[in-house]
C-alpha positions as CSV (number, residue, x, y, z in Angstrom):
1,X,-26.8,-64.4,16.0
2,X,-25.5,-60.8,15.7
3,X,-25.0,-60.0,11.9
4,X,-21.9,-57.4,10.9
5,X,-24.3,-54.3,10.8
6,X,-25.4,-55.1,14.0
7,X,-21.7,-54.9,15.5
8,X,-21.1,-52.0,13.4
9,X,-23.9,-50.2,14.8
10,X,-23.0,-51.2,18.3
11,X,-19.4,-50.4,17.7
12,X,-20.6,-46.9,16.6
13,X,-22.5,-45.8,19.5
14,X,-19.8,-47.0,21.7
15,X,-17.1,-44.5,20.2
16,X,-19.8,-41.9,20.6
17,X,-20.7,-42.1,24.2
18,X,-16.8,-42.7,24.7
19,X,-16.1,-39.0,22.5
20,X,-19.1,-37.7,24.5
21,X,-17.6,-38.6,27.7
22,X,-13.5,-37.6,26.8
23,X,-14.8,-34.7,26.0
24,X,-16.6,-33.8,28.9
25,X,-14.0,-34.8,31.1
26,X,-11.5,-32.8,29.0
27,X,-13.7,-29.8,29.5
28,X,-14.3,-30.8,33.1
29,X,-9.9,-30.8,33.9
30,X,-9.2,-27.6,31.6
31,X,-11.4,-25.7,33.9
32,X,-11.1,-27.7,36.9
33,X,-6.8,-27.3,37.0
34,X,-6.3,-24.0,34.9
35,X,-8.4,-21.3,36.3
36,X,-7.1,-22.1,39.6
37,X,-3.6,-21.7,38.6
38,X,-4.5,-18.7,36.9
39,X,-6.0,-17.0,39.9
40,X,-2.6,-17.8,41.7
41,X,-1.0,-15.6,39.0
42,X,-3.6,-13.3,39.6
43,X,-3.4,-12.6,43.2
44,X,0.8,-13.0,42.8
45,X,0.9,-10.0,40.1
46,X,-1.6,-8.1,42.2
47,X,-0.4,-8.3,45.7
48,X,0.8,-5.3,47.1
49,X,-1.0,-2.3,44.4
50,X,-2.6,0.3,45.8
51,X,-6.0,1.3,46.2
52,X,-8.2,1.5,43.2
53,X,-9.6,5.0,44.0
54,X,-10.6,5.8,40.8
55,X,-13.7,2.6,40.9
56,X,-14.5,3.0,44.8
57,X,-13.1,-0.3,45.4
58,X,-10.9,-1.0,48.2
59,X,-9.4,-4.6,46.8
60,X,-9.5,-5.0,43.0
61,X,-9.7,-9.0,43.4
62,X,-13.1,-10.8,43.6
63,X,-14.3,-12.3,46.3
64,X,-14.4,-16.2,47.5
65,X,-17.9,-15.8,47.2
66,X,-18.0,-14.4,44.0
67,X,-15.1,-16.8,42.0
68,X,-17.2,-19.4,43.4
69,X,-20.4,-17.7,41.8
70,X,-18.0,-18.1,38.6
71,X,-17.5,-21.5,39.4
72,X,-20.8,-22.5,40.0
73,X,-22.2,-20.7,36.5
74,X,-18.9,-22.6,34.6
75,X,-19.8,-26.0,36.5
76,X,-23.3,-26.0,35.0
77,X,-22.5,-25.3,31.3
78,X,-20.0,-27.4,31.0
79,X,-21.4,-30.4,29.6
80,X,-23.1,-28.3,27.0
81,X,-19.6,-26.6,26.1
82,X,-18.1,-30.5,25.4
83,X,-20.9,-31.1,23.0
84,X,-18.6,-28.7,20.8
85,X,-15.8,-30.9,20.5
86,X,-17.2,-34.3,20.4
87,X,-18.9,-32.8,17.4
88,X,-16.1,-32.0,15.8
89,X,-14.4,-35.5,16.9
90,X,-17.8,-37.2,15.5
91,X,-17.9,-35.1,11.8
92,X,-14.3,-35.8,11.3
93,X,-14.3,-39.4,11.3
94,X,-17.2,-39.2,9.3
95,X,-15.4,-37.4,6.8
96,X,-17.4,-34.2,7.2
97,X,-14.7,-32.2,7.3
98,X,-11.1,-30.8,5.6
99,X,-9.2,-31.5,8.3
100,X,-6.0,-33.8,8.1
101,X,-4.1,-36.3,9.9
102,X,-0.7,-35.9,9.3
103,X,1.5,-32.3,8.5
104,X,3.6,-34.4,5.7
105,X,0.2,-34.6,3.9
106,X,0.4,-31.1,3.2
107,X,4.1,-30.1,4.0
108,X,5.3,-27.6,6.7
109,X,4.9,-24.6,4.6
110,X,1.4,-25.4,3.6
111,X,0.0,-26.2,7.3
112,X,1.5,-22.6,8.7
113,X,-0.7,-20.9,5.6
114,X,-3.6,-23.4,7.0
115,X,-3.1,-22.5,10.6
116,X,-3.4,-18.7,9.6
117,X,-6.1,-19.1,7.7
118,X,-8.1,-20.8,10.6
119,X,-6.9,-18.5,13.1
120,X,-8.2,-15.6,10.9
121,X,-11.5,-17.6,9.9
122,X,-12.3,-17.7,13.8
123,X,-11.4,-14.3,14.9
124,X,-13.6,-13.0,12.3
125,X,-17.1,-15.2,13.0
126,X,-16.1,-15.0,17.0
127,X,-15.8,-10.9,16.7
128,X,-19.2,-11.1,15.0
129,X,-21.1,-13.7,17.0
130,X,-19.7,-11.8,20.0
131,X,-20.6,-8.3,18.9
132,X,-24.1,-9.4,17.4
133,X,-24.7,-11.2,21.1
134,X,-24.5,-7.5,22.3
135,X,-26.0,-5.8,19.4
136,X,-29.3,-7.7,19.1
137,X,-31.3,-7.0,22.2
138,X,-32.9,-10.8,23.1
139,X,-29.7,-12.5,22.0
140,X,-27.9,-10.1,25.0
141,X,-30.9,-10.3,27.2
142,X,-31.0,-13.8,27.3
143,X,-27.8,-15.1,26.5
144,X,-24.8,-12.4,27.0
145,X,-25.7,-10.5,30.2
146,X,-26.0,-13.0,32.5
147,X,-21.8,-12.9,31.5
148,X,-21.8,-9.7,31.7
149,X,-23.1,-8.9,35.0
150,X,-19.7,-8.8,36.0
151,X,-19.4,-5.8,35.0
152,X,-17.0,-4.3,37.6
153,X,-12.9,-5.3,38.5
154,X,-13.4,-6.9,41.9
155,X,-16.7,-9.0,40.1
156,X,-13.6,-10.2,37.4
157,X,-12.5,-13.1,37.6
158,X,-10.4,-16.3,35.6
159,X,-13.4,-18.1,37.1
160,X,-15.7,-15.8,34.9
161,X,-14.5,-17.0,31.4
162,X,-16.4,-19.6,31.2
163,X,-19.0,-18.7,33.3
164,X,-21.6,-18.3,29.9
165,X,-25.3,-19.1,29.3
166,X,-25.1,-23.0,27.6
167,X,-25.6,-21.1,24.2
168,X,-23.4,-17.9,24.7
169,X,-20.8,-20.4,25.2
170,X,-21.8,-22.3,22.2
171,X,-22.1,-19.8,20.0
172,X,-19.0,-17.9,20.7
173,X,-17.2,-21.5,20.8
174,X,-18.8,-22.6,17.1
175,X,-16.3,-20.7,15.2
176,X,-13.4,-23.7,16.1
177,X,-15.6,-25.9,14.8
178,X,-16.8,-24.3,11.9
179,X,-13.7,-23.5,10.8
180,X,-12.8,-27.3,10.1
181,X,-15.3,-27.3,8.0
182,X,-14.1,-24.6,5.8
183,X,-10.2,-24.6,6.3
184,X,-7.8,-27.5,5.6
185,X,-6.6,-28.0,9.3
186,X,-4.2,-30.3,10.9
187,X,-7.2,-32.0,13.2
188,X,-4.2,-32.3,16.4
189,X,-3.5,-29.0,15.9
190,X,-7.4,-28.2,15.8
191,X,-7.6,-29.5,19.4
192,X,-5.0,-28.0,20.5
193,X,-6.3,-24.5,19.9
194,X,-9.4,-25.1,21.5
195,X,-7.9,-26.5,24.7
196,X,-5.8,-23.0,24.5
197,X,-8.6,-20.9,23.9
198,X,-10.3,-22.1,27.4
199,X,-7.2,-21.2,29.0
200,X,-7.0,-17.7,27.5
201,X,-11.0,-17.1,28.2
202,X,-9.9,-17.6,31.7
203,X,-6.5,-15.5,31.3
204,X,-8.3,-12.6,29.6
205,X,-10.4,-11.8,32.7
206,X,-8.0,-11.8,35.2
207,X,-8.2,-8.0,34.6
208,X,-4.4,-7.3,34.1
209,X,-2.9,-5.7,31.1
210,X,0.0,-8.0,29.9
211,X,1.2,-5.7,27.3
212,X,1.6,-8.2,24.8
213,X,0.5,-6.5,21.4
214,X,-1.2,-7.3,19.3
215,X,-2.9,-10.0,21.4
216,X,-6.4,-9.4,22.8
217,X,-5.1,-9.6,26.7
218,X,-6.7,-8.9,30.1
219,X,-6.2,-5.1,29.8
220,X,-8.2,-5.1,26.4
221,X,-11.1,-7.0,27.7
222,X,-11.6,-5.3,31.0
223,X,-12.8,-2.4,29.0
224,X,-15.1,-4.5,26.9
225,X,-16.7,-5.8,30.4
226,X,-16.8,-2.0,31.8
227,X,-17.7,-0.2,28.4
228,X,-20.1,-3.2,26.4
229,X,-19.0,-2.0,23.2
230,X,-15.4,-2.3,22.8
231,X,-12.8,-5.0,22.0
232,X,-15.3,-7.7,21.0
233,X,-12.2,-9.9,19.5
234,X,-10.8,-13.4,21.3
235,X,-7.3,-13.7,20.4
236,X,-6.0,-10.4,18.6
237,X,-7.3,-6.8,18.5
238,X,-7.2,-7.1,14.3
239,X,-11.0,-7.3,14.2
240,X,-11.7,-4.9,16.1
241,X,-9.2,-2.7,14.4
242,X,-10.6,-3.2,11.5
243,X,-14.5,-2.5,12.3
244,X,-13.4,0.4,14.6
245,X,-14.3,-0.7,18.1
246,X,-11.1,-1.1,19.5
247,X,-10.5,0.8,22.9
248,X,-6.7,0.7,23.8
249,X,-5.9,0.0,27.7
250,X,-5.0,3.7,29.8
251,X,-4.4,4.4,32.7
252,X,-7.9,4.5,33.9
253,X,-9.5,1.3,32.7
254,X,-12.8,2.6,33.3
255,X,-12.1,5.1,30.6
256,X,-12.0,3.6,27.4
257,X,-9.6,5.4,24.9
């Protein structure tokens, strides 16, 4: 006879392989349907510049064989990259966290102060788990410079912003999740953001300045992939205003300003 805790118990590990599992395959799509897309817009706003003289490089755009290099990194961290958001699916039914369900909770005016707040509590630990990943020698041995052998325009790709070490990823992805625990945060709204923030990782290395101040675009990180010590921020440049390592985009990208 199977008693109630023993249906419980079964009922539990159930809904965790099945978070496990949508989470993976959520990871699996974002990466599997953006970054393509992306390096359409790529080679459409590209086609037709001239020569790059200033790098050596004839074509700025990557290679087949080295977006699929990109590919191949992405492909294999992926699983570990999902382990972030079924986390955060697991602590918040287990009422680990402040997120809530509902905006009339809270009211409209209270979830826009929430949504800021979150936003600002991840740029800040993302700038600093980024910057200490370059700033601590075995954490950048190790973990950061695989990413950061591309380290030239045509070795740039969409392909390449998820192309991280398991726990590079992890540890410049924790800040989502973290955040939950210490912001009251619409849990939707939670998920949406980190579904976005794959889609700009793969955006912000497509190597093209968008001009859209006072977000941290492709023009902004080129410079962090060509310099290593600028522009360490995900979304915005306000970090790295405000601990002075913010390079603006010129006319030469491989001279910061």
């Amino acid at each position: 006879m199977t008693g109630p805790h023993q249906s419980s118990g079964a009922h539990s590990i159930r809904d965790t392989i099945c978070n496990a599992a949508s989470g993976a395959a959520a990871g699996a799509i974002a990466a599997t349907f953006v970054c393509p897309l992306d390096v359409i817009k790529t080679r459409l706003q590209v086609h037709g510049l001239p020569e790059v003289r200033h790098s050596g490089v004839r074509d700025p755009i990557p290679s087949k064989k080295t977006m699929v290099l990109h590919i191949k990194v992405t492909m294999r961290s992926l699983p570990w990259f999902a382990a972030l958001p079924t986390f955060s699916e697991y602590a918040v039914e287990r009422g680990w966290t402040k997120c809530f369900s509902r905006i009339s909770e809270v009211g409209w005016f209270a979830y826009f102060v929430y949504i800021m707040a979150y936003i600002a509590v991840v740029e800040f630990l993302t700038y600093w788990a980024h910057r200490k990943l370059h700033d601590i020698k075995p954490l950048y041995k190790y973990l950061h410079a695989q990413h950061h052998s591309y380290n030239k325009q045509h070795k740039i790709s969409p392909f390449a912003g998820l192309a991280l070490h398991p726990l590079d990823g992890i540890a410049q992805g924790g800040p989502h999740e973290i955040a939950i625990f210490l912001v009251p945060t619409h849990f939707t709204t939670h998920l949406t953001v980190v579904f976005l923030g794959a889609i700009w990782s793969a955006n912000i290395h497509d190597c093209i300045d968008e001009k859209m101040w006072p977000l941290m675009g492709g023009g902004y990180h080129v410079i962090h992939h060509l310099s290593n010590r600028h522009n360490y921020g995900l979304y915005t440049i306000w970090m790295d205003w405000m601990f002075g390592t913010l390079s603006h985009p010129v006319s030469n990208p491989t001279k910061p300003n």
